[in-house]
Rosetta silent file (secondary structure, phi, psi, omega in degrees, C-alpha in Angstrom):
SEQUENCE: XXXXXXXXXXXXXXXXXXXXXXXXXXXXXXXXXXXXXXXXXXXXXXXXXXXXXXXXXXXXXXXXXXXXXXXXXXXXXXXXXXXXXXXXXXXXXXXXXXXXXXXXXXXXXXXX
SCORE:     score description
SCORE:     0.000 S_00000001
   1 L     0.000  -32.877 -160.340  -66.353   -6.481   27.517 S_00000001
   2 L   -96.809  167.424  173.592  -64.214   -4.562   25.135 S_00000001
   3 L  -110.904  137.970 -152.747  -60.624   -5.164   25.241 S_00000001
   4 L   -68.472  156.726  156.334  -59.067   -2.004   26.354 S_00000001
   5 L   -80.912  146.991 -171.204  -56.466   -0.257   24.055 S_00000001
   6 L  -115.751  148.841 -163.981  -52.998   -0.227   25.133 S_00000001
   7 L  -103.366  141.335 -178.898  -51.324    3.153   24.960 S_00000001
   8 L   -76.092  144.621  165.438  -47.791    3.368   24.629 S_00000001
   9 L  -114.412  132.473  171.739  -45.980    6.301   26.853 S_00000001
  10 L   -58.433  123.920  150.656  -44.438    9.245   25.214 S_00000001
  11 L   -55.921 -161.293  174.895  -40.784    9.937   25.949 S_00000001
  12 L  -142.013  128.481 -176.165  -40.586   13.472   26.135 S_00000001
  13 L   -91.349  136.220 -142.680  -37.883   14.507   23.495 S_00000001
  14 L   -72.611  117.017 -168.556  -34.344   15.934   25.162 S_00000001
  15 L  -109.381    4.619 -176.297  -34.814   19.178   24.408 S_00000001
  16 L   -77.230  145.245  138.404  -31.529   20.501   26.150 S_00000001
  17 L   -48.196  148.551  165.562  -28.016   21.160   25.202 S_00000001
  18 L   -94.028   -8.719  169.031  -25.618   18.397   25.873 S_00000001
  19 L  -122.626  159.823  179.657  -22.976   21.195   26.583 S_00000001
  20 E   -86.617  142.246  163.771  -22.578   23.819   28.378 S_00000001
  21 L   -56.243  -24.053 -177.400  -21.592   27.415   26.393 S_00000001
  22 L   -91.699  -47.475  179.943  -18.968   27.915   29.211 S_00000001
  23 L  -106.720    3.017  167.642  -17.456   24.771   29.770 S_00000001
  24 E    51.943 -101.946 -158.936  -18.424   22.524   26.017 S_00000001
  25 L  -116.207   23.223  151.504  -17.896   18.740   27.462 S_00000001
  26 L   -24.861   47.354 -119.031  -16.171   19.567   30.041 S_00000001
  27 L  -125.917  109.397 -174.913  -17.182   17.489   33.461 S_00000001
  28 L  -176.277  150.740  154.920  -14.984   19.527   36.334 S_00000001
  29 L   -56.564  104.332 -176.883  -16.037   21.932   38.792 S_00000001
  30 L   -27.390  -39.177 -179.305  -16.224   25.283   36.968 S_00000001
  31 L  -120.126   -8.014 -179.279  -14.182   26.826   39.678 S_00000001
  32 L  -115.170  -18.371  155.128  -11.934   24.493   41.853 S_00000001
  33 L   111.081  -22.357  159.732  -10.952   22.137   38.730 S_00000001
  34 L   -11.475  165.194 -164.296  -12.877   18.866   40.945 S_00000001
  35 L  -162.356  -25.148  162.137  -13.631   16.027   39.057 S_00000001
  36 L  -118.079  157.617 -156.653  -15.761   14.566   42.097 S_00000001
  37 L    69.103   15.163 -148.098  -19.193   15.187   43.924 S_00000001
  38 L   -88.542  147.610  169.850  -20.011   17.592   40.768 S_00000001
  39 E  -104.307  106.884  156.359  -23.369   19.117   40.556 S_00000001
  40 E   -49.535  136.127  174.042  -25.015   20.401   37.865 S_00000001
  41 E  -118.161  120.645  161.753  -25.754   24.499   38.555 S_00000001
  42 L   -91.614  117.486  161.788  -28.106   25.936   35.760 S_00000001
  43 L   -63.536   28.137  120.752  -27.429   29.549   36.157 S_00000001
  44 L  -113.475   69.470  163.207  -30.658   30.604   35.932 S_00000001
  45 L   -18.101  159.368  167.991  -32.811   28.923   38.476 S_00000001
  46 L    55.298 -121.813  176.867  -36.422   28.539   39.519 S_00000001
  47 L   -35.297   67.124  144.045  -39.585   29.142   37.942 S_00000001
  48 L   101.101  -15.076  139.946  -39.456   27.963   34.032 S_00000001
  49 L   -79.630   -0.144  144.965  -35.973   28.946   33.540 S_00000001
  50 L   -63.845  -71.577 -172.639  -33.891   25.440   34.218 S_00000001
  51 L   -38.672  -52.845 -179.513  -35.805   24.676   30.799 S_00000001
  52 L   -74.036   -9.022 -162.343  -34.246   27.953   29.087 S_00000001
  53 L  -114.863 -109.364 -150.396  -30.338   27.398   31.104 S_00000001
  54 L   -19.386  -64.688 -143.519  -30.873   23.347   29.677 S_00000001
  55 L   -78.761   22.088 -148.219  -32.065   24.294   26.427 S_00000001
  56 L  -134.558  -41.196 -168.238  -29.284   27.390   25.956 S_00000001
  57 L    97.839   14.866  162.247  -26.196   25.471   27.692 S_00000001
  58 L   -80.144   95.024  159.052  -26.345   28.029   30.685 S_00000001
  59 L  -160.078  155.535  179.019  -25.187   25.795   33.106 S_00000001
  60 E  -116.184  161.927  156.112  -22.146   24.742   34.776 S_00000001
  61 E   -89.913  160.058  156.218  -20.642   21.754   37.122 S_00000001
  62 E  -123.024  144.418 -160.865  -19.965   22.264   40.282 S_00000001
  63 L   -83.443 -167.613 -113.904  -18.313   20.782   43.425 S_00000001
  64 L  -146.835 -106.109  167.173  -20.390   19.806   45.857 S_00000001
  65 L   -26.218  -43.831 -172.273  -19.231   22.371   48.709 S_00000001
  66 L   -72.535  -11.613  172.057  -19.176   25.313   45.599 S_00000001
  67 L  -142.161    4.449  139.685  -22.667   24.754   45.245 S_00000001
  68 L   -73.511  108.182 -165.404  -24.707   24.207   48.303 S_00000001
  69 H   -49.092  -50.661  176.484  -26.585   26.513   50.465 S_00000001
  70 H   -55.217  -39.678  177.027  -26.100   24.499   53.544 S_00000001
  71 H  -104.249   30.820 -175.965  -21.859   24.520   53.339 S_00000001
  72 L    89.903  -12.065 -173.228  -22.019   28.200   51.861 S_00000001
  73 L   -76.075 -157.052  176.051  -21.810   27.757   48.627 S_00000001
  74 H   -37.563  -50.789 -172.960  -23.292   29.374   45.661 S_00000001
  75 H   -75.892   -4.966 -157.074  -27.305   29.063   46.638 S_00000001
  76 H  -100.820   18.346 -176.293  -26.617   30.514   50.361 S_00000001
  77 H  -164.577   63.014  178.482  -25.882   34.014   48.694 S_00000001
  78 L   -74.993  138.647  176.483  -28.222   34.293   45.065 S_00000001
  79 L    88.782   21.183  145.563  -27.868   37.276   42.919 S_00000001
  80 L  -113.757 -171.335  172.542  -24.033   38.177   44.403 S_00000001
  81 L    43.993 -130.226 -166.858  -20.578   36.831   44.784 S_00000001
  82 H   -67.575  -79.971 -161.537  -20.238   33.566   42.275 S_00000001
  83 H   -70.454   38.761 -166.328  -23.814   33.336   40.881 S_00000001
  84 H  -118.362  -68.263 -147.088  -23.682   37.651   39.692 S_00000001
  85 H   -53.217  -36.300 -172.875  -20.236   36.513   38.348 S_00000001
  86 H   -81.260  -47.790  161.778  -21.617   33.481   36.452 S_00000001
  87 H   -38.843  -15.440  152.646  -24.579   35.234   34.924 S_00000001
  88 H   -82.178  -41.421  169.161  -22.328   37.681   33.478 S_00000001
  89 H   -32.527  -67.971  159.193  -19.867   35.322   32.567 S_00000001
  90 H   -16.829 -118.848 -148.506  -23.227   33.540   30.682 S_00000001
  91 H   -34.772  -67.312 -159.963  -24.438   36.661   28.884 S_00000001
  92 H   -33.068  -62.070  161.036  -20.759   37.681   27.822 S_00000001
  93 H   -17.173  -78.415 -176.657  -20.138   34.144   26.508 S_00000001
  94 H   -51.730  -53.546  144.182  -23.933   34.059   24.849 S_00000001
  95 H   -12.919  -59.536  175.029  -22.859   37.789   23.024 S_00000001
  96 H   -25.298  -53.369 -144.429  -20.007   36.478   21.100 S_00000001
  97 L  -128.440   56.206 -176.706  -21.977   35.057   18.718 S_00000001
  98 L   172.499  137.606 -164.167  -25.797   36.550   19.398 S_00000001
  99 L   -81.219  162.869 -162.414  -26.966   40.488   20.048 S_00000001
 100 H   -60.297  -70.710 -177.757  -27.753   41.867   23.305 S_00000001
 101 H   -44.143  -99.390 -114.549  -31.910   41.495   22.342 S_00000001
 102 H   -71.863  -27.569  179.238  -32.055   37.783   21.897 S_00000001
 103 H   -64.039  -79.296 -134.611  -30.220   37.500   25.585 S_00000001
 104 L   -51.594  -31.847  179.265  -33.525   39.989   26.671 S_00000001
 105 L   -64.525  -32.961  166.073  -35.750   38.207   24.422 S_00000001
 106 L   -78.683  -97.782 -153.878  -34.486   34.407   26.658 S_00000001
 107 L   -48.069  -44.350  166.535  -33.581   35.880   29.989 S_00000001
 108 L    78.131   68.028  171.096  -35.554   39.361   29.793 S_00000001
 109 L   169.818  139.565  173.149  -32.528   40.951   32.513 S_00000001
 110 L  -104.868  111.204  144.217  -28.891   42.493   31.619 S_00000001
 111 L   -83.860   43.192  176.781  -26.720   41.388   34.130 S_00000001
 112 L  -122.663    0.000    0.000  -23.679   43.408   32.549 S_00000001
């Protein structure tokens, strides 16, 4: 009878860096210099921390091969090799200009 109201949909406001702290605007594979097939890798993965690597710039590109689990890459061997190195890398980076508590207070882990 009534005429319904019409509701508008919310964006959801970007709440993310557009750069990365390691690489600024950079769009190359962090470690073979690629320019194609690039992935984003947020170094710190799964549960509720993509949202903290987005909103902090911890993330990198990646090739394609450098960051799949299936060809070997980076996901087929978490917490060693390449992602240890980039989570230190991260934290060093993230030091410069911010004290060791505010990494524990995001990340809650010293990987140094």
């Amino acid at each position: 009878m009534f005429p319904k109201k019409k509701y508008k949909k919310r964006r959801e406001v970007w709440k993310g860096r557009t750069t990365s702290i390691l690489q600024g605007k950079t769009k190359e594979c962090y470690v073979t210099g690629e320019v194609e097939d690039l992935h984003k890798h947020h170094i710190f993965y799964g549960e509720g921390m993509r949202d903290i690597s987005d909103r902090h710039g911890f993330w990198v590109y990646l090739a394609d091969r450098v960051h799949i689990a299936g060809l070997g890459g980076l996901h087929a061997h978490p917490g060693k090799g390449l992602d240890l190195e980039l989570k230190q890398v991260c934290q060093r980076k993230f030091e410069e200009n911010h004290s060791r508590q505010e990494w524990m207070d995001i990340i809650g882990r010293n990987y140094l």
